[in-house]
N, C-alpha and C positions, 0 to 999 in steps of 0.2 A: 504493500500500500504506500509506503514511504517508495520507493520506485515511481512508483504510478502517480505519485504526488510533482516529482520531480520533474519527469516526462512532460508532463504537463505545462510546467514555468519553462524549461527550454523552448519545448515549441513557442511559447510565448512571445518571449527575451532571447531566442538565439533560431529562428528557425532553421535555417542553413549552415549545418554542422559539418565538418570535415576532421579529419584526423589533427591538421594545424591549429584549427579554432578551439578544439575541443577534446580534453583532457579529462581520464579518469584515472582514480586511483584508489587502493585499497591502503586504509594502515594499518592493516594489520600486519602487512607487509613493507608498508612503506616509510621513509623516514618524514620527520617534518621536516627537515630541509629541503627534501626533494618536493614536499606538498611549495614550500613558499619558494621555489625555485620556477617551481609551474606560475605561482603566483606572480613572478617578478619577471615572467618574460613573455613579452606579446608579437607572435610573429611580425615579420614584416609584412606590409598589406593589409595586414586584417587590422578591422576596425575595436573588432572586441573578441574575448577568449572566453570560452566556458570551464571552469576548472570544479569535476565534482571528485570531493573524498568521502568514499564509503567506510564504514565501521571504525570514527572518530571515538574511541575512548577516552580518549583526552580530555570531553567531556561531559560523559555520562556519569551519574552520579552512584559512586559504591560506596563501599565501605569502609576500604584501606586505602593506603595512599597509592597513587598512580605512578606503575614503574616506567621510565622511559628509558626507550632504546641504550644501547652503549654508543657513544660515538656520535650522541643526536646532539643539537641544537635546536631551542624553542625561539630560542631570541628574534633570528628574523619572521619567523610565523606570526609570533606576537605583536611585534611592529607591522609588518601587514595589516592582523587583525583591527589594530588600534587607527591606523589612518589607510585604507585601501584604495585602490585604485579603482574607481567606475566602470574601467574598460574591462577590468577583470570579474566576472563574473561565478563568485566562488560559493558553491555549494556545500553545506558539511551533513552528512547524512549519521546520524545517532542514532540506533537502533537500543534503547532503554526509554525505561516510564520516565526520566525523570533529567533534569540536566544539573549537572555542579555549579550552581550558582556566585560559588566560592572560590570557582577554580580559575588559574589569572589567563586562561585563555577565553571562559566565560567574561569575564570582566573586558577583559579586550577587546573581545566583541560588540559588550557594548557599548563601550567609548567610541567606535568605529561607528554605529546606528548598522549593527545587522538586526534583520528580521527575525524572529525564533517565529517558526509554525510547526507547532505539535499536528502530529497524522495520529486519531487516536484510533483503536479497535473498535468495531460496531456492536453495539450491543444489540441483542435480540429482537427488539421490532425494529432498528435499523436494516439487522440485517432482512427479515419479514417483508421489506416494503424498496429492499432493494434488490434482491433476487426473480422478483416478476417484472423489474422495470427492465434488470439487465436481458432477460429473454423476449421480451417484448420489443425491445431494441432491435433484437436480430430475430425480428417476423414469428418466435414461437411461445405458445403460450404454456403456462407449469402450473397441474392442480395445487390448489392450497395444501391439500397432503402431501402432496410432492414436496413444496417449498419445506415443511416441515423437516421430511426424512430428511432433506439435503442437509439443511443446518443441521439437523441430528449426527450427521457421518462424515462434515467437513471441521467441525468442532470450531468453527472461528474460523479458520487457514484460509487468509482469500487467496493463497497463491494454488490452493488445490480448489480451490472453489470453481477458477479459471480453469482448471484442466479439466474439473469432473462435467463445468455445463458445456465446454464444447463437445464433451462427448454423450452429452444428453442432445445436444441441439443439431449433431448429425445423425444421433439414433432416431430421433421425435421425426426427422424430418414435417410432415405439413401436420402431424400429428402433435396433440397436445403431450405434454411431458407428464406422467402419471407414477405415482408411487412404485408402482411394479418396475418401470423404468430405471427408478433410481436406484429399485432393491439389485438388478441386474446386474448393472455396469458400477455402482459406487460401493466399494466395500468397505464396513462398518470401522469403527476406529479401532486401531490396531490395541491400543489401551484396552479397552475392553475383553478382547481376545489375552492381551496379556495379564490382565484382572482375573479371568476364567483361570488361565496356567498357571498363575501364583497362588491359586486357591485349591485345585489339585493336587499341586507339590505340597503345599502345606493338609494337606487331608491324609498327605500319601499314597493317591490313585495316581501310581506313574501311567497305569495305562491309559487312564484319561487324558492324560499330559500330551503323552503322545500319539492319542487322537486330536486333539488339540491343533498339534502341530501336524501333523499331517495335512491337516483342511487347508492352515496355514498355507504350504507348501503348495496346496492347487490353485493358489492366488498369488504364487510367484513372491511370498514374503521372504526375504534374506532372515538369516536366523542374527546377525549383526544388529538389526535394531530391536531382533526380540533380546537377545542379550541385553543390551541397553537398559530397554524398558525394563526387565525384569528385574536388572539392577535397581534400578529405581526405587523397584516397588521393595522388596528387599532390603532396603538401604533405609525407604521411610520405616519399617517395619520395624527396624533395630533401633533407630531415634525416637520410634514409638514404646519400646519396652525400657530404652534409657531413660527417657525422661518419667517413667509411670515406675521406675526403680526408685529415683529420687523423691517420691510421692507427690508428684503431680498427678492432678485427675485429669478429668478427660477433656474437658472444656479449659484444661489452662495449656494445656497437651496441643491443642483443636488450634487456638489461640497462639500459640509458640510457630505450630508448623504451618501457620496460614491454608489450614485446609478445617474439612465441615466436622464438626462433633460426629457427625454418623459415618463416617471413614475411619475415626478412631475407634467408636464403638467397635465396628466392625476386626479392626485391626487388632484389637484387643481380646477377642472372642479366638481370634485363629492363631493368637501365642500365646493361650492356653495348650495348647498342644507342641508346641514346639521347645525344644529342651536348650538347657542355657549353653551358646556360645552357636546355637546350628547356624545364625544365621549368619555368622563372621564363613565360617566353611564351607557357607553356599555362596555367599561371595565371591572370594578366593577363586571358589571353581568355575563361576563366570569370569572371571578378570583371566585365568587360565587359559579358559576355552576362547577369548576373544584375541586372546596373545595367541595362541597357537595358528589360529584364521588367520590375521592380521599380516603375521610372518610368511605364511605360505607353508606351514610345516603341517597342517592337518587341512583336510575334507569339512568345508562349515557345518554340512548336512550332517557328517559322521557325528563332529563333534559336540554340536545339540542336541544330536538324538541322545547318544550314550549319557551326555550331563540330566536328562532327564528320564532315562532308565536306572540312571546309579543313583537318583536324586532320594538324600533321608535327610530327616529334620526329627 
């Protein structure tokens, strides 16, 4: 959406983009010197330069303080920031809730007079009231049940939202787009699927697990982001019994890990059954199994299966 936001103000302010005019960059990889070096040089010819940097940490707002590079320089970034040039059209793209208000490249900024425009997430009737405009756009129309399952099984992601309606809007063709539709081609949230297999392992029906995963497997899932997730889930599970050791309940628990009382509840119900330390050892053996993939030294498919055949708690 921040993309899509961007896109936007170019075509605006820079329509006729060439490789000389117009400059991107990532810093995650990039230094700030090379950002204010784009800054500080404007072809010959051209009248103005678009210069965009993606995944600006610098400042977004965390927790600790912000490492920077070895061998970097902020000085002339800052100076930019603080008096810039017009012809220089420079974009900073942050991908976080929130910006460091405090931080001296925020400040620079606005001694400078840049713009901050937050791109925020749609909430639910947003998104409701913009999912039949978008297919209405391109000539097709989406039952209200339909709209529903979508958002149900895009969870928010407008960048799969985009991929899931073009593939509803050349299935529909002159046909309206219908719940059945969507159940076909958009498959459910992978969390959910991985909710089901963390609650099997935790039961102990390996063989559930790995019906689970097999289904999985007919829908082309890499077992890489089931590991993940599972992590995940795993991971809240053990900061769920750490903090409930310390005698916190459940609603301060709920409250601690910015998730819903009935996630703990639940969470709390299924490490009654689990015996003290299983869940550091079921870690382990994902962070194992995802090293072993990762390297090229095991088969993924092998190595999931078997982590979920050998799997005890």
């Amino acid at each position: 959406m921040v993309k899509g936001a961007l896109k936007k103000l170019l075509d605006e302010t820079l329509p006729t983009r060439d490789p000389m005019n117009s400059v991107s960059l990532d810093m995650g990889v990039s230094t700030l010197l090379e950002l204010s070096n784009e800054c500080l040089a404007l072809p010959l010819g051209y009248g103005q330069k678009a210069v965009v940097a993606e995944n600006c940490f610098f400042l977004a707002k965390t927790s600790g303080k912000i490492k920077m590079p070895k061998n970097d320089d902020a000085a002339p970034l800052l100076s930019f920031f603080g008096n810039p040039d017009p012809n220089i059209l420079l974009y900073l793209l942050v991908y976080s809730e929130e910006l460091d208000e405090r931080s001296p490249f925020y400040q620079a900024l606005v001694k400078g007079q840049a713009k901050m425009n937050p791109v925020s997430q749609f909430s639910e009737g947003q998104w409701k009231s913009f999912i039949p405009r978008f297919f209405e756009k391109r000539n097709v129309k989406i039952d209200s049940a339909a709209v529903d399952e979508l958002l149900e099984r895009i969870g928010g992601d407008y960048a799969q939202f985009l991929n899931e309606a073009q593939k509803l809007i050349a299935y529909a063709g002159c046909e309206n787009v219908t719940v059945e539709m969507v159940d076909i081609l958009v498959a459910p949230p992978l969390e959910d699927d991985v909710f089901q297999l963390s609650n099997a392992l935790t039961r102990s029906d390996n063989r559930k697990a790995l019906a689970i995963y097999k289904d999985l497997k007919t829908r082309a899932v890499d077992p890489i982001p089931l590991i993940n997730l599972l992590t995940r889930q795993f991971s809240f599970m053990d900061q769920v019994a750490f903090l409930s050791a310390q005698g916190q309940n459940n609603a301060a628990i709920a409250l601690k890990l910015k998730c819903s009382s009935g996630r703990v509840n639940a969470t709390q119900y299924s490490l009654r059954k689990i015996k003290k330390d299983s869940l550091g050892k079921a870690l382990e053996g994902l962070y194992a199994g995802e090293l072993a993939i990762l390297t090229g030294k095991e088969d993924p498919d092998l190595v999931f299966s078997l982590y979920l055949a050998n799997f005890s708690l």
